[in-house]
C-alpha positions as CSV (number, residue, x, y, z in Angstrom):
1,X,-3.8,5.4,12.5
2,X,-6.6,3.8,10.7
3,X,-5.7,5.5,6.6
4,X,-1.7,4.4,7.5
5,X,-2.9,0.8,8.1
6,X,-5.1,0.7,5.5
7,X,-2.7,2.5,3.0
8,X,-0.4,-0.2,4.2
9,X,-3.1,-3.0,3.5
10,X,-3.2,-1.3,0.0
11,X,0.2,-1.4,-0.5
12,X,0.4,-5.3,0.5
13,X,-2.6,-6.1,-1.5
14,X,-1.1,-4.5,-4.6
15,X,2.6,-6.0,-4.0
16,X,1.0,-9.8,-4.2
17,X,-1.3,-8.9,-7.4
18,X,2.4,-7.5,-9.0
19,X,3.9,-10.6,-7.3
20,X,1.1,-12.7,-9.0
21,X,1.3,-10.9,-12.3
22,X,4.7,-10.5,-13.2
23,X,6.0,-14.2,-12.8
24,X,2.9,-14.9,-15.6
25,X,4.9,-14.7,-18.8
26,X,7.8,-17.3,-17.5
27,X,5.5,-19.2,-15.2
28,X,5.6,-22.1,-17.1
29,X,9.2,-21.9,-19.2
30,X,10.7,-24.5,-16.8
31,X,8.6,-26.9,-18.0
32,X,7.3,-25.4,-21.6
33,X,9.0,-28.5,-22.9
34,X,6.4,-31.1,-21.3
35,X,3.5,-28.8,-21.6
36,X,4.1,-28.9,-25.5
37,X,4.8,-32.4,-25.3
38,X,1.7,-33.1,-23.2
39,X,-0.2,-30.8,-25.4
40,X,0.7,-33.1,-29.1
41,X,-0.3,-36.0,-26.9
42,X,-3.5,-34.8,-25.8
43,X,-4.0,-33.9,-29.1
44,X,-3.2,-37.4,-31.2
45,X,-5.3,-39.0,-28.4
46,X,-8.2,-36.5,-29.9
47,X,-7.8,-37.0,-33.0
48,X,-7.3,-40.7,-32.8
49,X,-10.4,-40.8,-30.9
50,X,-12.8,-38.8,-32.7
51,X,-11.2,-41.3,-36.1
52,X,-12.7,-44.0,-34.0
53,X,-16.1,-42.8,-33.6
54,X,-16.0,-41.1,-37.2
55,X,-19.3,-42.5,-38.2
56,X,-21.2,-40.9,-35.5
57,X,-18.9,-37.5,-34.7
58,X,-19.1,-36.6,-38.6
59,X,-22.9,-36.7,-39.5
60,X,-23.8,-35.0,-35.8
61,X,-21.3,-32.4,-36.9
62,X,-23.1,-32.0,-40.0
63,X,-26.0,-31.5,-38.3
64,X,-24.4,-28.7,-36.0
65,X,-23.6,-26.6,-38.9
66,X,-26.9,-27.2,-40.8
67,X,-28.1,-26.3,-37.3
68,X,-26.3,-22.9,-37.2
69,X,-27.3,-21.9,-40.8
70,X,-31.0,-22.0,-40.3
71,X,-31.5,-21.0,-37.0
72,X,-31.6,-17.3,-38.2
73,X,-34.5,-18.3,-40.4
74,X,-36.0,-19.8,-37.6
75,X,-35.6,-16.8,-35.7
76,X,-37.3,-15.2,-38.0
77,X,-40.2,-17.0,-38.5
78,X,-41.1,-17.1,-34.9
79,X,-40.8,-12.9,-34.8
80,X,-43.7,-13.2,-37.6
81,X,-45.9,-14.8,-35.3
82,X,-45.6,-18.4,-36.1
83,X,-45.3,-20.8,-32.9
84,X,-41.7,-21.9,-32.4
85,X,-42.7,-25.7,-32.9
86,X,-44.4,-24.9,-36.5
87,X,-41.3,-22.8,-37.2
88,X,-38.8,-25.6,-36.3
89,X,-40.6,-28.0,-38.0
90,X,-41.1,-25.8,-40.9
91,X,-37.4,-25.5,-41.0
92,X,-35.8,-28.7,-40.5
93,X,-38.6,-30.1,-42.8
94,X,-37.3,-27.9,-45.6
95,X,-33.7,-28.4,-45.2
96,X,-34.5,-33.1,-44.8
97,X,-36.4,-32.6,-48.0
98,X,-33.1,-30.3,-49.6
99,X,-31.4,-33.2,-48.2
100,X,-33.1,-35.7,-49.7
101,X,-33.2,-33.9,-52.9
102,X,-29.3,-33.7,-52.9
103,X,-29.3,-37.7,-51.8
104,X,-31.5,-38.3,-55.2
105,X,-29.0,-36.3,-57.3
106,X,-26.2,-38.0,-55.9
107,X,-27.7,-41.7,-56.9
108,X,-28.3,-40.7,-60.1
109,X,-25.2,-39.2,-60.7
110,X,-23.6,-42.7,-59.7
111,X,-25.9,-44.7,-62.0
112,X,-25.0,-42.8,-64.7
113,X,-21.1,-43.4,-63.7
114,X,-21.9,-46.8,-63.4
115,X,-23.3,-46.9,-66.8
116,X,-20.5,-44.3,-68.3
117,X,-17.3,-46.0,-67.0
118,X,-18.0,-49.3,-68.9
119,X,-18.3,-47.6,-72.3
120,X,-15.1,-46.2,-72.1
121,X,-13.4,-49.0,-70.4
122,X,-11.1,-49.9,-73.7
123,X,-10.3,-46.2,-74.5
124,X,-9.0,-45.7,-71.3
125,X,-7.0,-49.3,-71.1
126,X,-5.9,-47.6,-74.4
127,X,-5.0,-44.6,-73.2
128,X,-3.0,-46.1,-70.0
129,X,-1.2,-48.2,-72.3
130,X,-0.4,-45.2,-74.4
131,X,0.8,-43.0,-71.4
132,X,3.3,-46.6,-70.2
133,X,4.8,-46.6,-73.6
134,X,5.4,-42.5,-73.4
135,X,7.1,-42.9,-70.0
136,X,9.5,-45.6,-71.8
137,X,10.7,-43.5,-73.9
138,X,11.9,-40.7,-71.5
139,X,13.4,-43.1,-69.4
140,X,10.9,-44.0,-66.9
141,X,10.1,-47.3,-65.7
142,X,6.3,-47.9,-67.2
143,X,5.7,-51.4,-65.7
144,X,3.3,-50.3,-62.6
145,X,1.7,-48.5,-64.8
146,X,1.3,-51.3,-67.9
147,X,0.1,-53.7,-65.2
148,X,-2.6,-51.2,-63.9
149,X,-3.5,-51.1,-67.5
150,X,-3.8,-54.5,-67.9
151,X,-5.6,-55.2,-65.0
152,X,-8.1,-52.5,-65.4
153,X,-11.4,-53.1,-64.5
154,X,-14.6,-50.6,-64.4
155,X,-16.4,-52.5,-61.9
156,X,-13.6,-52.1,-59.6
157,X,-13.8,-48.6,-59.6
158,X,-17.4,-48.3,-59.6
159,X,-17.3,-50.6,-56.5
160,X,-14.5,-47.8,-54.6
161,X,-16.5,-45.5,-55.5
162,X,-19.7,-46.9,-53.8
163,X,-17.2,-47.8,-50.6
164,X,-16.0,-44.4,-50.5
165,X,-19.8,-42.9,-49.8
166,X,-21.1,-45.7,-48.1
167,X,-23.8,-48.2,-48.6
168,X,-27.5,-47.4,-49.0
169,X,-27.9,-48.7,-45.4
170,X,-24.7,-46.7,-44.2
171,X,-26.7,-43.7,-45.9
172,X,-30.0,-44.2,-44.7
173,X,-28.5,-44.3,-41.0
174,X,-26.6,-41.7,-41.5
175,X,-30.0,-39.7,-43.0
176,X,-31.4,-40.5,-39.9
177,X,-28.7,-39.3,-37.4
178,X,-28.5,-36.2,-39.3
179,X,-32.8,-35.8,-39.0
180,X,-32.8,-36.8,-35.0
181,X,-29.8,-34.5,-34.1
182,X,-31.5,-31.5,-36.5
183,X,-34.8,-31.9,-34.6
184,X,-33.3,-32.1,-30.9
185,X,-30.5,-29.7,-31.8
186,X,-33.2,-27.4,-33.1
187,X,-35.5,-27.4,-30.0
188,X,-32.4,-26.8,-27.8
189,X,-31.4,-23.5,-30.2
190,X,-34.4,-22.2,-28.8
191,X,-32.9,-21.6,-25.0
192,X,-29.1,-20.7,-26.5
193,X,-30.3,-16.7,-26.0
194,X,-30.8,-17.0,-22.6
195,X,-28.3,-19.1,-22.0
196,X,-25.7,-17.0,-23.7
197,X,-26.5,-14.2,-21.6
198,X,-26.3,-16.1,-18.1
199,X,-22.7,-17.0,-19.3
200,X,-22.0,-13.3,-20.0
201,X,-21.0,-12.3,-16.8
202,X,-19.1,-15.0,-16.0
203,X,-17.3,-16.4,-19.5
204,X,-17.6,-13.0,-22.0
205,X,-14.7,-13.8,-24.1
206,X,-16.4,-17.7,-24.4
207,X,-19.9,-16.4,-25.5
208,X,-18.4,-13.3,-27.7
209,X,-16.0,-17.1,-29.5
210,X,-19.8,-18.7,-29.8
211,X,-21.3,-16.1,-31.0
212,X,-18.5,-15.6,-33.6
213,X,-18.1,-18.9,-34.5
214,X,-21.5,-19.3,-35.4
215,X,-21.7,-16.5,-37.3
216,X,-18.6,-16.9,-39.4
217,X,-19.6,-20.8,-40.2
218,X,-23.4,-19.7,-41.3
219,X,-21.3,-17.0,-43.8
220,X,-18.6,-19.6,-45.0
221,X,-21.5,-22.4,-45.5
222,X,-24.3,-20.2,-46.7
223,X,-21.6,-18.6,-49.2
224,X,-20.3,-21.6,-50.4
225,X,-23.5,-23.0,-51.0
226,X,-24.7,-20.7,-53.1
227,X,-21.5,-20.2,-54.9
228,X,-20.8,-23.7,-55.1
229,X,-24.4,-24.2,-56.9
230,X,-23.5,-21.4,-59.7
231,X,-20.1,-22.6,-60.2
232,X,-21.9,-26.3,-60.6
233,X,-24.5,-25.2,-62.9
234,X,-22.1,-22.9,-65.2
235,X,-19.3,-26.2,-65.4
236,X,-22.4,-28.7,-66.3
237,X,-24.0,-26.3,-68.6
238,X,-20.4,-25.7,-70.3
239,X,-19.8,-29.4,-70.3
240,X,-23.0,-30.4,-72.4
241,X,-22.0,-27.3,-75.1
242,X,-18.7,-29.0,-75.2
243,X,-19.9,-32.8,-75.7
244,X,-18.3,-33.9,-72.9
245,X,-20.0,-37.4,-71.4
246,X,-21.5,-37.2,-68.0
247,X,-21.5,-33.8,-67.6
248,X,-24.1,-34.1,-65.2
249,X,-22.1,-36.1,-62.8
250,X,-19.0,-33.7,-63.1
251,X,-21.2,-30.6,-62.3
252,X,-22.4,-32.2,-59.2
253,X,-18.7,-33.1,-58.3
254,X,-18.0,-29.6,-58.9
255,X,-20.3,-28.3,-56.4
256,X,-19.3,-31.1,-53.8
257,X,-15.7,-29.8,-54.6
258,X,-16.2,-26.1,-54.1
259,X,-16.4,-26.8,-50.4
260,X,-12.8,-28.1,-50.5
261,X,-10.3,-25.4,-50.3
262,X,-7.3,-24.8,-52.3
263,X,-7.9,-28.8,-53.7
264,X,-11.3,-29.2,-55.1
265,X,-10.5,-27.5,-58.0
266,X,-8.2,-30.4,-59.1
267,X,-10.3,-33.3,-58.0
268,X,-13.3,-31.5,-59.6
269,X,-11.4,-30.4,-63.1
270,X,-9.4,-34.1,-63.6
271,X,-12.7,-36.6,-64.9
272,X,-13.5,-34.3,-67.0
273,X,-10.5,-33.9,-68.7
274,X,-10.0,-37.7,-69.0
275,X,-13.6,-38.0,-70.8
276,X,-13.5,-34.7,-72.8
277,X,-10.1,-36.1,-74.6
278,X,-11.2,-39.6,-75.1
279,X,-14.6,-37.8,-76.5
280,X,-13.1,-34.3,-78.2
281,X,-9.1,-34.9,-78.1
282,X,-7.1,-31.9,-77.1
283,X,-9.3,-28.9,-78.2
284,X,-12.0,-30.2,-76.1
285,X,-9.2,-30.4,-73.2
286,X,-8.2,-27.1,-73.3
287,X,-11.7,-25.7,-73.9
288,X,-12.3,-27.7,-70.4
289,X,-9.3,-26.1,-68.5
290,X,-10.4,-22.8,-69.9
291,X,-14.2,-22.7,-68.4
292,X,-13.1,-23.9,-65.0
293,X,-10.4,-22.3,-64.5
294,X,-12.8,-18.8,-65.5
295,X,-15.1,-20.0,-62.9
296,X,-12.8,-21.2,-60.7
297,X,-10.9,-18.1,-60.5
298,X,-14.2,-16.0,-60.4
299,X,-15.8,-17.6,-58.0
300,X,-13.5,-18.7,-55.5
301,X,-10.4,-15.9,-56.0
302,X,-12.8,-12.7,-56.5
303,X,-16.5,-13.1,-55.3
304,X,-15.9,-15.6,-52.5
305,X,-13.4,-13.8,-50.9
306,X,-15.3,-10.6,-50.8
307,X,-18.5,-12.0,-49.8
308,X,-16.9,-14.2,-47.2
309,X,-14.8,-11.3,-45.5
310,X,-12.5,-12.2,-42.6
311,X,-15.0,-15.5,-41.7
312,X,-13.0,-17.8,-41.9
313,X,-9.3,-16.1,-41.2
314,X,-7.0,-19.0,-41.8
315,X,-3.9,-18.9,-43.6
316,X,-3.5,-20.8,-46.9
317,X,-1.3,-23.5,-45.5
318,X,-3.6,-24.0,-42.4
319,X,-6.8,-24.2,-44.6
320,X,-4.3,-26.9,-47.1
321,X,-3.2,-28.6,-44.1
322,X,-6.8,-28.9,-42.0
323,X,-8.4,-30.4,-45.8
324,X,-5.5,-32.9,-45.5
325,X,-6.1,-33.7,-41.5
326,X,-10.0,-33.9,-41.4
327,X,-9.9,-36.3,-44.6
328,X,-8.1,-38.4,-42.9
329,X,-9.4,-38.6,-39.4
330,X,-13.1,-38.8,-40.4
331,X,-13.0,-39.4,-44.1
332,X,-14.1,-37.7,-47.6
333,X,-16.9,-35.6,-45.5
334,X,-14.0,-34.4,-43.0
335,X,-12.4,-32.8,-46.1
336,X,-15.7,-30.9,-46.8
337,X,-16.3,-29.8,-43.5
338,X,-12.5,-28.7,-43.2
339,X,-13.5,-25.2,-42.5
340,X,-15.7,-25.4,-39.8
341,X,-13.9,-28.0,-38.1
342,X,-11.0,-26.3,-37.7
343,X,-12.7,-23.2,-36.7
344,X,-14.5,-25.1,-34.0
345,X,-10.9,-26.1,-32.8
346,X,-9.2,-22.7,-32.9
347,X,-12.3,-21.3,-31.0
348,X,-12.0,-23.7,-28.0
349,X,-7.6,-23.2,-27.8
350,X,-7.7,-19.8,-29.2
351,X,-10.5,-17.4,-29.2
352,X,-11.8,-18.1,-25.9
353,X,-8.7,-18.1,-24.1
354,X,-7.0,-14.1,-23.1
355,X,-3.6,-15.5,-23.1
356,X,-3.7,-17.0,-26.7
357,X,-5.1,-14.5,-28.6
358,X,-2.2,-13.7,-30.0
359,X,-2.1,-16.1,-31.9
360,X,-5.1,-15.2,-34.4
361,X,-2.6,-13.3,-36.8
362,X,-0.2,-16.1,-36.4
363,X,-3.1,-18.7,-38.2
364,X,-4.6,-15.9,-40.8
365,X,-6.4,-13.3,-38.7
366,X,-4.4,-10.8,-41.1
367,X,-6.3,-7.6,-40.5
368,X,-4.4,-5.7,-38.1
369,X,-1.2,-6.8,-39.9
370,X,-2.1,-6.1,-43.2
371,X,-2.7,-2.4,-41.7
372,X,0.6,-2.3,-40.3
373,X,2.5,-3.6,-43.5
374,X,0.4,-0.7,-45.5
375,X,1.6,1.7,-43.4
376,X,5.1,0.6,-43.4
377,X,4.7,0.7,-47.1
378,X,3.3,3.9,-47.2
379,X,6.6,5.4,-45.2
380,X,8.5,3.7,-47.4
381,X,7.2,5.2,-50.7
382,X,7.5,9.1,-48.8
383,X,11.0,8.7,-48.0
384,X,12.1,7.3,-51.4
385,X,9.9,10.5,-52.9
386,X,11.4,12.6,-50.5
387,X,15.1,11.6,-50.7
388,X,14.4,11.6,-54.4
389,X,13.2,15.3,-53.5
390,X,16.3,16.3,-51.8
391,X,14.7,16.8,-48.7
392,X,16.7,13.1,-47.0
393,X,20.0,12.6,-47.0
394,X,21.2,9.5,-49.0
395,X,22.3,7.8,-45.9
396,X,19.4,8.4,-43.6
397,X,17.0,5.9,-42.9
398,X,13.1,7.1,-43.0
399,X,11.6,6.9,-39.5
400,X,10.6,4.2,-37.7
401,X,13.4,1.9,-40.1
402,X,16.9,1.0,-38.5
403,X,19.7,2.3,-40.1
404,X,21.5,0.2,-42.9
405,X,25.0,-1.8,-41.9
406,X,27.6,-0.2,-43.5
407,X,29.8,-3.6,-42.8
């Protein structure tokens, strides 16, 4: 009869789904070992790769983010009525000219390092001497230390320094890279829409990771910009009260800094120090440690956090590890852009992938476990209240909890 073969076809159709299904979660454990193997390859190759076109991948990447941060402006400007071309002009105009403005403060910051570093060249050969002769005395060998001293030369410095960002035609190209992929990147922003909904049907989970990556870097960047500003401006403005030379290069360093997690704060906090005790001695030292670390904690341990939100939802020894990584596979700007970077990793082998989502809490996503844990805590507290009560015996466990080993 026709329903017994076609309850039969059922039943065949839905034994080879269960057949395909069940086998999923130890398809691969014969050969888990090569796939992890295969997998730290793949990935070495990547990141050896991307080290070798650093130059380019980092300033495009820039560009991206800057990208993603104005496109809502852009967005808006073109709901008032203004034609998408003037808008996306009118943005990326505005953000070359911020740009440039940040490229002038940056040069003048290193002229007046330039200029600084020489004046105090024999207090801090003094100094180094000083700190060789201290180690001598607790036992420690002091000679790599006296020969550094000896050998000390501001020039040298001023010259890694200069290295380190670049030279002014190393700049300028990279000015222009970031301009050219702004402009193009900008004009293309303009179909992502209707592109994101012709994937919809097809790739959900992949347009819902876009859409939330894109969001949560615009909040981390926007954030930290403004943040990063304030905390500049209070740390230069304390700097000047406290006599501290080239306190207008440390403020700037300070803002450059507040886009480094979890490290900045010591890069940004050490120069300082050095030239506020060669300047003001000790009191001058601790005044210094005593402002930034205010700001420092206010900023970036109570406002940041709360303003930010789940954005960025990395663990502390992801975010530590990922400033470490991108420094070294693209350089002092991979260490700025550490965030985003590594969000843009964990949304291509994480969010956009069913099977892996799991592992969100495992990297930071600590939401739903930070719900869990409360709730745990909260039975906790009501059976120690109500064994304190009477109401539990001493021995019994409160639900949910195992019961203790008597062994």
């Amino acid at each position: 009869m026709w329903w017994t073969r076609r309850r039969s076809a059922n039943e065949a159709s839905a034994a080879r789904a269960a057949d395909e299904t069940i086998p999923l979660e130890s398809e691969g454990r014969e050969h888990r070992n090569a796939f992890l193997l295969a997998g730290l390859g793949g990935a070495v190759l990547a990141a050896f790769g991307i080290a070798a076109i650093g130059s380019i991948f980092a300033p495009v990447f820039f560009a991206l983010v800057l990208t993603i941060c104005v496109h809502p402006l852009r967005v808006a400007l073109e709901q008032r009525g203004i034609p998408r071309g003037l808008a996306t002009g009118s943005v990326i105009t505005t953000v070359f000219l911020l740009l440039l403005a940040f490229g002038y403060a940056a040069l003048v910051a290193f002229g007046q390092f330039a200029d600084l570093l020489p004046q105090y060249a024999p207090q801090l050969q003094s100094a180094a001497e000083a700190f060789a002769v201290w180690l001598e005395t607790i036992g420690i060998s002091a000679q790599p230390v006296a020969d550094a001293a000896a050998e000390f030369d501001p020039l040298a410095i001023v010259g890694f320094v200069g290295e380190l960002f670049g030279s002014l035609t190393g700049l300028i190209s990279v000015l222009v890279i970031i301009f050219t992929m702004l402009l193009l990147m900008a004009m293309d922003a303009a179909f992502l829409p209707t592109l994101l909904r012709q994937m919809q049907p097809y790739r959900p989970l992949a347009v819902r990771a876009l859409s939330d990556l894109a969001a949560n870097v615009r909040r981390y960047m926007v954030v930290t910009t403004l943040l990063g500003i304030a905390q500049g401006l209070i740390n230069w403005f304390a700097l000047v009260l406290l006599g501290v030379p080239g306190a207008f290069i440390w403020g700037l360093l300070s803002f450059l800094c507040s886009f480094i997690p979890n490290v900045g704060y010591f890069i940004a906090i050490i120069p300082p120090i050095v030239f506020g005790a060669l300047e003001g001695g000790w009191p001058t030292v601790i005044a210094i440690i005593v402002v930034y670390g205010i700001v420092n904690a206010g900023v970036q341990s109570v406002v940041q956090p709360r303003v930010v939100g789940n954005a960025v939802a990395l663990s502390q020894s992801i975010t530590f590890f990922s400033v470490l990584f991108w420094a070294i596979v693209i350089g002092p700007i991979g260490a700025i852009l550490a965030i985003p970077l590594t969000l843009l990793v964990r949304m291509l082998l994480v969010d956009s992938h069913p099977s892996m989502l799991w592992m969100r809490p495992v990297l930071g996503d600590l939401g739903e476990t930070k719900v869990i844990m409360a709730e745990s805590d909260a039975e906790l507290k009501a059976a120690r209240r109500a064994r304190k009560a009477g109401q539990l015996p001493a021995g019994q466990p409160p639900a949910g909890q195992p019961p203790a080993d008597e062994g």
